[in-house]
C-alpha positions, 0 to 999 in steps of 0.5 A, a space after each residue: 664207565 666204559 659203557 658210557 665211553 663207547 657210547 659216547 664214541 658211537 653217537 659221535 661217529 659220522 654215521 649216526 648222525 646221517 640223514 637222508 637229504 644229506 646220504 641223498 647229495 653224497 650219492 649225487 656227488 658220487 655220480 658226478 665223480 663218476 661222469 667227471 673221472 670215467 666219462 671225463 665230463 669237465 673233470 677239471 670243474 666237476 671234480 673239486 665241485 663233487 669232493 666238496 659236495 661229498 665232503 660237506 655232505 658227510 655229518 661232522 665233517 666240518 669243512 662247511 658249518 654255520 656256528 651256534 649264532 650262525 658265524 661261519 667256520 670251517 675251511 671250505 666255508 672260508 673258501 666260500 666267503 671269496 665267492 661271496 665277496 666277488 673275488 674269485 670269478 673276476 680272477 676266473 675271468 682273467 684266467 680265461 681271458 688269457 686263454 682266449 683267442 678273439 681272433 675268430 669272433 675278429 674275423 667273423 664279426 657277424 658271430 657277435 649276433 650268435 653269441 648275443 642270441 644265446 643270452 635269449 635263454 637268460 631273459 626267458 628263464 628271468 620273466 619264467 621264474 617272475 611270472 610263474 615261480 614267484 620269485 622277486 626281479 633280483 632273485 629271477 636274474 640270479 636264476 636266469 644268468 645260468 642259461 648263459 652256462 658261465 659259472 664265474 658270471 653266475 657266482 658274480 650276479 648272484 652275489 651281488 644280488 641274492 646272496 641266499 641262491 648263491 649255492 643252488 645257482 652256482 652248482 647249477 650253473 657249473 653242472 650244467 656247464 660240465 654237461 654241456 655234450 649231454 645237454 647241447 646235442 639233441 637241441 642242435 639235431 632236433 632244429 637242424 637237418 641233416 643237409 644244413 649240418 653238412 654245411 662247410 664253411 669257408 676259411 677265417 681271413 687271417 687276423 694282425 695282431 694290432 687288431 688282437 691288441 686293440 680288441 680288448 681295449 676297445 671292447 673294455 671302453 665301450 663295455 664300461 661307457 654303457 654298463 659300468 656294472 660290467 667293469 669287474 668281469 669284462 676288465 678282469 677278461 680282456 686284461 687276461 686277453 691283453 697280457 696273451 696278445 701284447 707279446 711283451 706280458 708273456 709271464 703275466 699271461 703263463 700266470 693268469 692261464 696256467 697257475 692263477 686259474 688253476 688255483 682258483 678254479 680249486 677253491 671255487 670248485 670245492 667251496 661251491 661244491 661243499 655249499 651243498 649241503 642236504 639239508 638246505 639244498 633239497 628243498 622246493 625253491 632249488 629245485 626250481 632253480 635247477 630246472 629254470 636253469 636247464 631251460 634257460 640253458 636250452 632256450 640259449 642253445 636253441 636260440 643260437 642255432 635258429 638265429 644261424 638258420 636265420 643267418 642263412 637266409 640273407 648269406 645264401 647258405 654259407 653259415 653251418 647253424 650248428 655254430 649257433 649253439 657255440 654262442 652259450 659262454 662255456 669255452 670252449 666246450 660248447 665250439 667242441 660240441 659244434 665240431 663233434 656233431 658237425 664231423 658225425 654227420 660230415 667227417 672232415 667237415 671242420 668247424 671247430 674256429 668258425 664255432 670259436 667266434 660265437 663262443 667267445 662272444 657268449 663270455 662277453 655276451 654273458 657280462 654284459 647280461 649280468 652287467 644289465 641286469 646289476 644296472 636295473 635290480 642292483 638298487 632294489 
């Protein structure tokens, strides 16, 4: 009798029912534990999205299950249902949005082009992933958002979309928005030289803020007239941006930038980390969908910093391209990178704001790629 007990305790400890594609995610979840806490990559996304993975990872943890008739149950799969449900990334969106200064992207109008170029990635990794992968048009817009390198956008399309990727591409899009120092910095050295790094570019006019006022509601009309489908995420954005810039919405706009996002970043974070299980994360089509998604990534970034060489050309050299790069949506990671490479190779050489402008247009550059890209597969 006792023998059987002690039996029974062993074959039900988390041990013996590890395998290897599960051991395989812990280890990964580890090593992004790793470059988020000692390297500080992002910790404020890769931490919660390595815990779930970690935890989800570890054999009857519970924290992530399909039941025997494949309901699901267990908290982060709770959690999860928020992102299926298109919940969380319009609350993201608001969040950042309060966070968001437009200012740059006002005074510099010609940014706009920057940020529209950085959603090239997008359609080159769509038509990649059709042509080459044989994934259908839905699934291929899912895959391709991720060069945008916006998570709440990714999570948004693909839910809406092809609702089976959603896990591959959401850990796909939020790793490669954490790693945005690694990945951004070789592409921008590799197209530029080192005079054209040295560029310094003059002073932004100063903005009013009527003009911050208006900005959002009259980027919300236009947005929505055109794509209706852009309405959850470019509205949720610019309200963010309208409670920071009408001056008479201050608590609104402390709440949506400080506790409301925080929270949702929480469990966003840990449910798409923890939708990573072995298992059904280590099979061909993710990794299809990891390496569409870094090319898509790479081509956005490119793409940015060659249309500021472009740039150039017609505004005699008065435009760093290395700005470029910023047009991908990941604020503002991606303008620090600019600032980072640009002082390596001319300390003191500031373009940290010119950088901000092509940045904040790719969150609203990536909207309205998803917006079109629900407008045309959303009836399939």
């Amino acid at each position: 009798m006792l023998g059987e007990t002690i039996l029974n305790f062993l074959g039900g400890m988390g041990i013996a029912n590890l395998d290897i594609r599960s051991a395989i995610m812990i280890v990964v979840s580890l090593v992004l534990l790793y470059l988020a806490i000692n390297k500080g990559f992002e910790p404020l996304l890769l931490v919660p999205i390595a815990f779930g993975m970690m935890l989800s990872n570890l054999p009857m943890s519970g924290v992530f299950d399909l039941g025997a008739e494949g309901e699901a149950h267990g908290l982060f799969h709770y959690f999860y249902f928020l992102d299926e449900w298109g919940i969380l990334p319009p609350l993201i969106f608001m969040g950042v949005g309060a966070m968001t200064d437009f200012g740059p992207l006002i005074a510099n109008p010609k940014s706009l082009l920057l940020g529209a170029a950085a959603q090239f990635g997008i359609f080159t990794s769509f038509l990649g992933a059709i042509l080459f992968c044989g994934f259908n048009a839905q699934e291929a817009a899912s895959i391709g958002i991720i060069g945008g390198a916006d998570g709440p956008t990714s999570i948004y399309l693909t839910a809406k979309l092809a609702p089976h990727l959603l896990g591959a591409v959401a850990v796909a899009a939020y790793s490669y928005m954490a790693l945005v120092p690694v990945i951004q910095p070789p592409i921008m050295k590799l197209f530029t030289t080192q005079k054209e790094r040295t560029i310094k570019m003059e002073q932004l006019r100063p903005v009013s803020q009527r003009e911050k006022v208006l900005f959002p509601i009259m980027v919300t009309i236009v947005v929505v007239l055109i794509l209706p489908d852009a309405a959850p995420l470019v509205g949720m954005l610019m309200l963010g941006n309208l409670f920071k810039e009408s001056g008479r919405t201050l608590r609104l706009s402390d709440t949506a930038a400080n506790a409301l996002i925080n929270i949702v970043t929480i469990l966003l974070g840990v449910s798409v980390g923890a939708s990573a299980q072995g298992p059904v994360f280590l099979v061909w089509d993710t990794m299809m969908i990891l390496i569409l998604g870094v090319f898509a990534f790479m081509v956005g970034t490119a793409a940015g910093v060659l249309l500021a060489k472009l740039m150039n050309v017609f505004t005699h050299g008065s435009i760093n391209p290395l700005i470029g790069s910023a047009g991908v949506s990941a604020v503002p990671m991606a303008a620090r990178v600019s600032q980072k490479v640009g002082q390596e190779c001319l300390p003191g050489n500031f373009l940290l704001m010119h950088a901000m402008g092509p940045n904040v247009a790719g969150v609203i550059g990536s909207a309205v790629a998803a917006g079109v890209m629900l407008t045309m597969f959303s009836g399939y």
